[in-house]
N, C-alpha and C positions, 0 to 999 in steps of 0.2 A: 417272089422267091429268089429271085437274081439278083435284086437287093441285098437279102438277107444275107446269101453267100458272101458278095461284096464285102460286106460289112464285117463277115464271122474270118474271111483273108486280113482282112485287113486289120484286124483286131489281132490274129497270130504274127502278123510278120511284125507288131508293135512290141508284143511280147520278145517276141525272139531277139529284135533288136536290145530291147532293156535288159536282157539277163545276160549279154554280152559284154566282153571289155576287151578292146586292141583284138576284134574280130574274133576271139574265143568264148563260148557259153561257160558262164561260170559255173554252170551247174556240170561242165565236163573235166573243171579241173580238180587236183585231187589235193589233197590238204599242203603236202608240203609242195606243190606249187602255187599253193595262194599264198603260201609264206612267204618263199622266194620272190615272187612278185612283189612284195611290200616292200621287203628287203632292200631287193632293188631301186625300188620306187623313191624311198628314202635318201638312196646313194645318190642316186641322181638327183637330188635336190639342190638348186641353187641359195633357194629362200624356203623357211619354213618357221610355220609358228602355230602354237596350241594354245588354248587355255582350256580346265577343265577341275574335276574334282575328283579327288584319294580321301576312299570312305573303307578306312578299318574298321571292322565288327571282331572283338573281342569279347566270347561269351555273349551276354546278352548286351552290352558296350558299345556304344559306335562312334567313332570320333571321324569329325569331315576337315578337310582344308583342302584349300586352292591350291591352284601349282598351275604357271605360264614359261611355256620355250619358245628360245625366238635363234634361229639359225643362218647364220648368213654365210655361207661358206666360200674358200676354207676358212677365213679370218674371225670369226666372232660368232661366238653360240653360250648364249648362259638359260638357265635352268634356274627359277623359284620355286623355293613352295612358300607359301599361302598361309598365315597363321590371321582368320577375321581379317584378312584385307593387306596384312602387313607384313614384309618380305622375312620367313625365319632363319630359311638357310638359303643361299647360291651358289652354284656351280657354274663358273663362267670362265670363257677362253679368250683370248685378243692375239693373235698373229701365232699361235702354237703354245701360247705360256698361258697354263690352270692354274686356280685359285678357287679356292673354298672362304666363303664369309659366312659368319655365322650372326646369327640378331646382336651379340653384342659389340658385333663391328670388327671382330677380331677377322683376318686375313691369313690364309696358308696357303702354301705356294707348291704345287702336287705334280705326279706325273698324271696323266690322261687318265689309265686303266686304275688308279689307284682315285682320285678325283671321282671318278662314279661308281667303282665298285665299293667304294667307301662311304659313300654315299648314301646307300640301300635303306639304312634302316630311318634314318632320319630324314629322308625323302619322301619314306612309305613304298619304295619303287619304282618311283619315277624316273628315278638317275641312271637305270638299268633297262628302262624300256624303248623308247626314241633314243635318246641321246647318244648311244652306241653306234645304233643304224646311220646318222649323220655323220657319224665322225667315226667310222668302217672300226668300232671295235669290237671285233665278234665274239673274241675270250671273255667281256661281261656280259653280252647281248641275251635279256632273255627272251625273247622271240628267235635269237641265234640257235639257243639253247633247248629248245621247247622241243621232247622226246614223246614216242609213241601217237602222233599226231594225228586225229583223221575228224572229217567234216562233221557235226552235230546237226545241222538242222543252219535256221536263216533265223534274223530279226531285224526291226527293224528300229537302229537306236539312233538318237539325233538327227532325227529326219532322213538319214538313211537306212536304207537296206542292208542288211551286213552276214556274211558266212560266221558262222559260229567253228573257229576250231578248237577241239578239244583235245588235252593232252596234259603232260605230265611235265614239272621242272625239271632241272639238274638234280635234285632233290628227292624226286618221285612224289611229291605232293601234285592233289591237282588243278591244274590250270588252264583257264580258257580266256582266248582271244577272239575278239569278234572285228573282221575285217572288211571295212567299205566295199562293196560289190563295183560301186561308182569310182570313186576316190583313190579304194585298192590303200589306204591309210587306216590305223590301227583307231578304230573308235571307244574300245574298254575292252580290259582283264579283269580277269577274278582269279586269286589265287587260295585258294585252303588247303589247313593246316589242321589237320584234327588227329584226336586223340594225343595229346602232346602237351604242354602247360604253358599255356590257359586250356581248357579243353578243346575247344574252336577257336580258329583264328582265319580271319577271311580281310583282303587286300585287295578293293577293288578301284581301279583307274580308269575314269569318265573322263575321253576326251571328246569335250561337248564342243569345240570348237577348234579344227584342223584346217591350215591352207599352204598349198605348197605351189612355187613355182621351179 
């Protein structure tokens, strides 16, 4: 029986440890400070890089493509997307000076806020998700932005565990983030758009691979 107990302590205080981050239960924090913790997480980034996939579903439509960021801060952060393998568009920095290329090699020379909020559609979202948070622009940031916020529930996507928040854009359409419990780094969004034309419209961002130092 003394065993047993043994074993049934020792199994709680494992738990308790794992549903912890930087000494606080995630399950005590409340939506907009798992934000702010990302947020910040981001800021403090020396190194960071993703690969993953931006999968539009229009109507019954779904188009996929790649998309990899690599962050080196402050000096050098660019942003691809992904068209079967081959770079379509980039958003890329070197010592404070932006520049947009596009697949036909053509080169534009931008400011920051305009470079990725510019960016949005032909990104799929991408240039508005991370990319801000590294490079502190909060006037495009949509995780900046992300109104009436509060917890959904937990899953578990790319090998982690992740809070689901749920919440609305600048926009009022809705949107959810689903944030690393471990990592405390953004692993996917969904955003939809319904009743509007196309009828549905749904933007979601898999980032299957996240590493920050």
């Amino acid at each position: 029986m003394r065993t047993i107990a043994l074993a049934a302590i020792l199994l709680f205080s494992c738990a308790r440890e794992q549903a912890q981050i930087g000494g606080v239960p995630v399950a005590d924090l409340n939506a907009q400070q798992l934000i702010d913790r990302a947020i910040q997480r981001y800021r403090n980034a020396a190194i960071y890089r993703d690969a993953g996939t931006v999968r539009t579903r229009i109507d019954q439509h779904e188009f996929v493509r790649g998309f990899k960021t690599e962050f080196r801060g402050p000096s050098r952060f660019e942003l691809v997307l992904l068209d079967h393998g081959d770079p379509r568009y980039t958003v890329r920095m070197e010592n404070g000076n932006y520049t947009v290329s596009t697949r036909s090699g053509s080169d534009t020379s931008r400011d920051r806020d305009t470079a990725l909020y510019g960016a949005t559609g032909v990104t799929s979202g991408t240039s508005t998700m991370i990319p801000p948070l590294l490079l502190e622009a909060d006037s495009v940031s949509s995780l900046a932005r992300l109104q009436d916020a509060h917890v959904g529930g937990a899953d578990t996507l790319h090998g982690e565990r992740c809070t689901r928040v749920e919440g609305t854009d600048h926009k009022g359409n809705p949107f959810i983030v689903w944030i690393g419990e471990e990592s405390q780094l953004i692993r996917r969004t969904l955003r939809t758009i319904e009743n509007g034309v196309p009828q549905k419209f749904e933007n979601q961002l898999d980032y299957e691979e996240v590493s920050l130092e």
